[in-house]
N, C-alpha and C positions, 0 to 999 in steps of 0.2 A: 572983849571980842576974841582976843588968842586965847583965852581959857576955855571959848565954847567951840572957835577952830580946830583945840588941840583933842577935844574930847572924840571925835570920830574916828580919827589915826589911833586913838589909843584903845578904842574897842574895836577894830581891825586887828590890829597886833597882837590882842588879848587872845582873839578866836582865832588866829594863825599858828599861834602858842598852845593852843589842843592838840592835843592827840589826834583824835577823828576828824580836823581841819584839811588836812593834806588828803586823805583817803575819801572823802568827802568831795572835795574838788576834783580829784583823777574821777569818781564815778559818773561828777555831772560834766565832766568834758567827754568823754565815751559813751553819754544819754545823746550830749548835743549833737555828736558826729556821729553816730549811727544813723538819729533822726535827719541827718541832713543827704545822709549815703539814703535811707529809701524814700525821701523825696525824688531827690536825683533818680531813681530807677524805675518810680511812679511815670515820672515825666517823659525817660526815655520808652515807656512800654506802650504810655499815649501817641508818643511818636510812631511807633512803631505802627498802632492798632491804625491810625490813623493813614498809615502807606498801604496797608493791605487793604481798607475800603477803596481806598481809592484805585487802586490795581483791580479788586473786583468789578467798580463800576467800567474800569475802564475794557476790561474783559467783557461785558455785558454788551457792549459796542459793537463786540467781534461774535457775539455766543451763535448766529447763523452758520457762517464758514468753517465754525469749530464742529459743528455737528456734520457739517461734508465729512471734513480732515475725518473724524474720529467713527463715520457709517461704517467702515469693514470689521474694528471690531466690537461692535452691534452682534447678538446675537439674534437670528430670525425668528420672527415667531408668524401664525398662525395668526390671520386678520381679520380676529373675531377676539371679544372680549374675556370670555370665557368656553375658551377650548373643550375643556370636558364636558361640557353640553353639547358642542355638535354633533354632527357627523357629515361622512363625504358621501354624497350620492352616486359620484361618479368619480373613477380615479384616473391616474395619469397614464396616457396608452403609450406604455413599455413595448420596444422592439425586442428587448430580452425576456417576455413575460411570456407564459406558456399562453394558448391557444385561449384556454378558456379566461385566463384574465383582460388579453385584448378583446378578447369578444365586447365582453362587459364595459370597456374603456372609448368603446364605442360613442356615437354620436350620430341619430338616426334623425335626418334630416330633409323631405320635401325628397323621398326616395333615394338617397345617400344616407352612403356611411361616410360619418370622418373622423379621426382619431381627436381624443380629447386631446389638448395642450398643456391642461392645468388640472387644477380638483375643485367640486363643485362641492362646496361648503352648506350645512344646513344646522338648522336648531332641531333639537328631537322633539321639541312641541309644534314646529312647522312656522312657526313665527317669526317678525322680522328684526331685526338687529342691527346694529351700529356694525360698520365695516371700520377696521384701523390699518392704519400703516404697519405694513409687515417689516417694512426698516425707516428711517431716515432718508431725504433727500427733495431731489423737485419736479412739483407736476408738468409734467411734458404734453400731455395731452387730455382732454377731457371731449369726449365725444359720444352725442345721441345718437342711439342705435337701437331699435327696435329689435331688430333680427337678435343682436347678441346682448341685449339688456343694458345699452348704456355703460361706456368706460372711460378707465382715470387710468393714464399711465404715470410712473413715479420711475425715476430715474436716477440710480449710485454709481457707485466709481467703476471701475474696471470694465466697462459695457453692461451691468447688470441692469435687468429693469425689473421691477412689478409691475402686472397687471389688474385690475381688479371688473369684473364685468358683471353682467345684471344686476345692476345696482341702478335706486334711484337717490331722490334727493342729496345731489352731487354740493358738498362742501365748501369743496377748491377749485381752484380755479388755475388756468396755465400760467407757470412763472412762478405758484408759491411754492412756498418751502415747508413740508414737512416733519414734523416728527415720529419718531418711531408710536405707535400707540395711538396716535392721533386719530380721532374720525372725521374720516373722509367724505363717508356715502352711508346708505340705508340699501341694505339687500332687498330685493326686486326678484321681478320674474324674465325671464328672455324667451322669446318664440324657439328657439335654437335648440331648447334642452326644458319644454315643460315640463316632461316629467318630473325636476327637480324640484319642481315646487319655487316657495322662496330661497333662496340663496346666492352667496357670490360665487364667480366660476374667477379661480385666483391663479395666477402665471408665475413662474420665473423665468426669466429667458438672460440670456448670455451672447452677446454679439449677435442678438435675433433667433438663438434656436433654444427652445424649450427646451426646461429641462421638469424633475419632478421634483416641483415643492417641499414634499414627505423626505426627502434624500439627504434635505437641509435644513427644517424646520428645528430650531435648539440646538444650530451651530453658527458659529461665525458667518459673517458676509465674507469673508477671506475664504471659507473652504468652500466655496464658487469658482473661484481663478484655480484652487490648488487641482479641483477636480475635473475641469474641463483642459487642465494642461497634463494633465496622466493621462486623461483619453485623447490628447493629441500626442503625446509620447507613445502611445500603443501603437496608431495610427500612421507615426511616420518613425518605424523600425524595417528600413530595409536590412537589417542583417538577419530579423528573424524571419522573414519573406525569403530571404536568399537561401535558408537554410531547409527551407520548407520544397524550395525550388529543388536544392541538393539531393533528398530525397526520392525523385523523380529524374534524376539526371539521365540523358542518352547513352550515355556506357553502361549504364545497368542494364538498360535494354538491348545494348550489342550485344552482352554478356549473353544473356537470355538466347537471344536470335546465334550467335556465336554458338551456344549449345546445340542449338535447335537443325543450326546445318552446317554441320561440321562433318566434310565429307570423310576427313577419314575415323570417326566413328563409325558412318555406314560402312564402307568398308570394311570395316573390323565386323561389322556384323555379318556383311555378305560373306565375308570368310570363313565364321563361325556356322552358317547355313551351308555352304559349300566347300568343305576343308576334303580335297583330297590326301592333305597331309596327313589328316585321323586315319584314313583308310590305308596309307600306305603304310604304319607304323603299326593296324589291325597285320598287313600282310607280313612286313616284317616279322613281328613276332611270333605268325604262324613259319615261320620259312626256319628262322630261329628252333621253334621244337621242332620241325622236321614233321610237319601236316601238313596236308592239302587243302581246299578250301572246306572241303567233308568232314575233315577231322581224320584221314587214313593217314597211316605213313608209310612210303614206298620204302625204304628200308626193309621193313620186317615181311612187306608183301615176297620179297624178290627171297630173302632167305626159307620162306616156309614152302615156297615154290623150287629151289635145290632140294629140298630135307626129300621132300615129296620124290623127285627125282632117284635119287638115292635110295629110296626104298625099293621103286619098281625094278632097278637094276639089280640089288640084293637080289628080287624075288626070283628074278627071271634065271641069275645065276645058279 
């Protein structure tokens, strides 16, 4: 029994007695511990994968109120599926637009005119189409109207709203939510604006006052606020009013009228029409040569009248 005990210890010892024994064991200790480091890093990456699912699902809880949060930087578009098929029948009535483009922005109505608020949207086959959400947000109103085609209003941050009108088979409903792109409605026709044909007649409005669609279509829902507070910076510049005022100030005009009757300019004129002065510096300077007002001079009259003298007395002598 010790001689078959001792045979095991003694072929360990043999193989430890190699050369390649020792190098042999450092490789498979640095197999076993690398293998055990990317366990370790497997298990922490499942960990890991494992917290971001579950943060996404938890996110998915919140993903309505994220799309409020995140509507402004939305960029707008055009609430129609495919833009480069429409066109606008009618455009947005500009108080800055020359004569002939209000004309046309017109809206001829049961013998009125009324200026369009938005742009009336069409397909260039005249066909009818899916209306989409021009941004993110929530239906505020939905309401049958005959007269103006039936409308959906949608409602974002900062006072902005969409409108969408002649439009049928309404979607949504008041209180839902939204997404940009989303179909809402099916373009329609409205009494308001037949001529249109089918299409929607689409809005943006800002604290209730229209603005034009086209001004913002493929920009930000932010460049809304930025541009309606320039046009209230233009609007309340009393310095540049004051300066305009400046301009037209009452001392310009005194000046004016200061000219206008300024007695002793007349004077000076009446002087200038009635200068005794001229005439006495005319008589001066004849008095000066020694003439009369004729042009004679008494001097030479008086000597050629001696000479003459003198002669007849010679003669007589």
């Amino acid at each position: 029994m010790r001689e078959e005990e001792k045979k095991p210890t003694s072929t360990i010892r043999r193989i430890l007695k190699q050369r390649w024994a020792l190098s042999a064991i450092y490789i498979a200790s640095a197999a076993i511990i690398l293998a055990a480091a990317f366990l370790l890093q497997n298990s922490f990456d499942d960990s890991a994968k494992d917290g971001k699912e579950e943060s996404a699902e938890t996110g998915k809880n919140y993903g309505e109120p994220s799309v409020e949060v995140n509507s402004n930087l939305e960029t707008i578009k055009m609430p129609v599926a495919d833009a480069d098929k429409s066109v606008i029948k009618k455009q947005f009535y500009d108080v800055n637009a020359d004569e002939k483009a209000q004309e046309e922005a017109l809206v001829f109505y049961n013998n009125r005119y009324e200026q369009n608020k938005g742009i009336d949207i069409a397909m260039e086959d005249g066909k009818s189409f899916d209306v989409k959400a021009s941004l993110s947000g929530n239906v505020t109103k939905v309401q049958d109207d005959a007269l103006l085609g039936n409308l959906v209003e949608v409602e974002h941050e900062d006072g902005v709203v969409t409108r969408y009108q002649s439009v049928k088979d309404i979607k949504v409903a008041v209180g839902d939510k939204v997404k940009q792109g989303q179909a809402i409605a099916t373009a329609g026709k409205s009494q308001i604006n037949e001529e249109a044909g089918v299409h929607v007649h689409f809005e943006i409005r800002k604290d209730n006052i229209a603005l034009n669609p086209l001004d913002f279509v493929d920009k930000q829902a932010s460049a809304i606020q930025s541009a309606t507070d320039a046009e209230a910076d233009k609007e309340e510049t009393p310095a540049v009013e004051g300066s305009e005022a400046d301009k037209e100030t009452p001392a310009v005009e005194g000046s004016e009228a200061d000219k206008e009757e300024t007695p002793t300019v007349e004077g000076s004129e009446a002087d200038k029409e009635e200068t005794p002065a001229v005439d006495e510096t005319d008589e001066s300077t004849d008095l000066e040569s020694g003439t009369d007002e004729e042009g004679s001079v008494p001097g030479e009259d008086t000597t050629e009248e001696s000479d003459s003298l003198k002669d007849s007395l010679n003669q007589s002598n």
